[in-house]
Short mmCIF file of the C-alpha atoms (twelve columns), coordinates in Angstrom:
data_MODEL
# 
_entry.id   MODEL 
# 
loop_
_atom_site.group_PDB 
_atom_site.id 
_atom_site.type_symbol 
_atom_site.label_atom_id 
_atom_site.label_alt_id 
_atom_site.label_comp_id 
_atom_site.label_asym_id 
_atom_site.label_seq_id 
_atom_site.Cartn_x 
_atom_site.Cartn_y 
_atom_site.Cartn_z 
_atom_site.pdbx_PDB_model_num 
ATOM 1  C CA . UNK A 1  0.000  0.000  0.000   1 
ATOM 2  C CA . UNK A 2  1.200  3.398  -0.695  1 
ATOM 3  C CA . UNK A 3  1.802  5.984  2.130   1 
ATOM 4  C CA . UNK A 4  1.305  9.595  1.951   1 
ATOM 5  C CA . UNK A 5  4.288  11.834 1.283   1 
ATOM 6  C CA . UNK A 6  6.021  8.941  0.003   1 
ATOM 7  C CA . UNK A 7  7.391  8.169  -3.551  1 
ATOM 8  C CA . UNK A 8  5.330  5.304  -5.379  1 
ATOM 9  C CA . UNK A 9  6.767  5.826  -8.671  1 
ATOM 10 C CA . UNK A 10 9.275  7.154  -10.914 1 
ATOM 11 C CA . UNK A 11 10.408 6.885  -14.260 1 
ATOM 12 C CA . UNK A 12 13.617 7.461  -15.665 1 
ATOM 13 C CA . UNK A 13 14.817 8.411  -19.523 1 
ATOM 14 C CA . UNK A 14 16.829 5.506  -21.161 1 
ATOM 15 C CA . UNK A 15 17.934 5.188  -24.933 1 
ATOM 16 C CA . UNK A 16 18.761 1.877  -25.804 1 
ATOM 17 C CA . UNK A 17 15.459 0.041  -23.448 1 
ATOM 18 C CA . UNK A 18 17.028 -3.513 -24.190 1 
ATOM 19 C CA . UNK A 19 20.227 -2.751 -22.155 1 
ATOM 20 C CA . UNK A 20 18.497 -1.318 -19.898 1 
ATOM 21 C CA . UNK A 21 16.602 -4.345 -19.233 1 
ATOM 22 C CA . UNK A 22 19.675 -6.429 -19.099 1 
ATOM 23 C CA . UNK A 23 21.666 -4.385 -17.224 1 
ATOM 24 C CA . UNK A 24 18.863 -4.271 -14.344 1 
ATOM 25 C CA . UNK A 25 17.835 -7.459 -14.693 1 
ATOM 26 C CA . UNK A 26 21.529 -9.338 -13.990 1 
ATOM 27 C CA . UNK A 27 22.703 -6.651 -11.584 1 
ATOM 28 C CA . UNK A 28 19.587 -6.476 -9.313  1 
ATOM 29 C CA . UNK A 29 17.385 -9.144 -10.510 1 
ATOM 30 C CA . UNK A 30 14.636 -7.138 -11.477 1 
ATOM 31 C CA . UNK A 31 11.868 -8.032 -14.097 1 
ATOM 32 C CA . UNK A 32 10.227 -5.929 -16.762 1 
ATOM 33 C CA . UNK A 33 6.759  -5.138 -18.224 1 
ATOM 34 C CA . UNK A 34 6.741  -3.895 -22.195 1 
ATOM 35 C CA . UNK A 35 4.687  -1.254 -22.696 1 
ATOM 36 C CA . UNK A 36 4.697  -0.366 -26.367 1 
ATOM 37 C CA . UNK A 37 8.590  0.010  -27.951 1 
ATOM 38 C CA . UNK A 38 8.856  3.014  -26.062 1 
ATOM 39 C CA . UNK A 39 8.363  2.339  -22.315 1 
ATOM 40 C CA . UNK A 40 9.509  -0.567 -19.757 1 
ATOM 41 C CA . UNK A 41 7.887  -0.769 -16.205 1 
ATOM 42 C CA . UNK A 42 9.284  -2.292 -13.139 1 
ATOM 43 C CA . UNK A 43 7.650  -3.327 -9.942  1 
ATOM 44 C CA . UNK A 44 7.628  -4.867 -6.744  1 
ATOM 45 C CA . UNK A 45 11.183 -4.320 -6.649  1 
ATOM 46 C CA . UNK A 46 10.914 -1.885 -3.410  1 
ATOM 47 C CA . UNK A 47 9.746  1.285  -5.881  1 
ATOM 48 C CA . UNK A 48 7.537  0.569  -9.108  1 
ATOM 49 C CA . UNK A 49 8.843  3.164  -11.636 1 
ATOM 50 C CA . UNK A 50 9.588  2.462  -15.318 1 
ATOM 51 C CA . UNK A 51 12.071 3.769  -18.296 1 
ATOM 52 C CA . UNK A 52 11.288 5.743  -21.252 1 
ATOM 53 C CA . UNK A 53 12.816 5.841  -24.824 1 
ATOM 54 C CA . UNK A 54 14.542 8.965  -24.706 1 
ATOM 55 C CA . UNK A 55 16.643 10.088 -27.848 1 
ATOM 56 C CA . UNK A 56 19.895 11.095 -27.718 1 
ATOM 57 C CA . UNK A 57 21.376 14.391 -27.073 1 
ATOM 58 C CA . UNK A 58 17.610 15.751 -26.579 1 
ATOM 59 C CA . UNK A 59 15.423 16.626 -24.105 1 
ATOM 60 C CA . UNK A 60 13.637 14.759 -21.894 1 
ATOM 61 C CA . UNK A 61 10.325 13.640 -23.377 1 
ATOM 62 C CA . UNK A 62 8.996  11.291 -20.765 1 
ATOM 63 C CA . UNK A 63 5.617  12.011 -18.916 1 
ATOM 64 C CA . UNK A 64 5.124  10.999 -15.092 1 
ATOM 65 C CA . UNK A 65 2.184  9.966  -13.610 1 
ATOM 66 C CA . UNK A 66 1.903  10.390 -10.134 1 
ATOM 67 C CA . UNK A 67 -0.189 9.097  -7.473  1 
ATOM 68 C CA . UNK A 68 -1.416 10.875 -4.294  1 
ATOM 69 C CA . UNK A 69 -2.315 8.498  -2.034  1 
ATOM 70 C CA . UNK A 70 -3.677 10.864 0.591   1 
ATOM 71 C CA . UNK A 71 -5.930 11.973 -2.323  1 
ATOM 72 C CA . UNK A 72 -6.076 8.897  -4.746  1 
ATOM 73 C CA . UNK A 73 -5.860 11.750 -6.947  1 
ATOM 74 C CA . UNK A 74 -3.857 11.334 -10.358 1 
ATOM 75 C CA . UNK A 75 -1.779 13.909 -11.602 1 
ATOM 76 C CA . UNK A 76 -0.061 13.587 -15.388 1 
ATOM 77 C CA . UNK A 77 2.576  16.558 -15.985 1 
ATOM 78 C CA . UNK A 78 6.065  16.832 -18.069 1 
ATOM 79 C CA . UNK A 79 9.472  16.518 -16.039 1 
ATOM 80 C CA . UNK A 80 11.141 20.039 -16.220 1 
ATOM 81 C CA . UNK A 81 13.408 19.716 -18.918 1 
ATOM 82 C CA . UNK A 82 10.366 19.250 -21.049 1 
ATOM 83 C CA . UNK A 83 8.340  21.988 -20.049 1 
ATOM 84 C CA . UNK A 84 7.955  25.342 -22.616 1 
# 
């Protein structure tokens, strides 16, 4: 169960997903969830969170959802280095 003021998820930019996948998955034993080619989820590894397809030498283009568990209240918005 999630508590308030506590982080519940988090996503992270990534370009090449498959390594990313690998190199979690050997080092910490963690499994994966394809979400489309562009997005990888984790979970029940202590924090859910996922990676993002993020091109090179750009911006971030991710979007994080976030839940409020106080509120149940879902909030979508674009990390900083994506917002104009």
């Amino acid at each position: 169960m999630a508590k308030h003021e506590k982080l519940d998820y988090v996503e992270f930019p990534a370009r090449d997903l498959d390594a990313t996948k690998r190199f979690f998955a050997q080092a910490f034993g963690w499994t994966f969830e394809d979400y489309g080619p562009d997005y990888i989820a984790f979970s029940n590894e202590g924090l859910d969170g996922g990676f993002c397809r993020r091109a090179a030498r750009r911006a971030v283009r991710c979007w994080c959802s976030t839940a409020h568990a106080s509120t149940r209240h879902w909030r979508r918005s674009k990390p900083r280095a994506a917002r104009s």
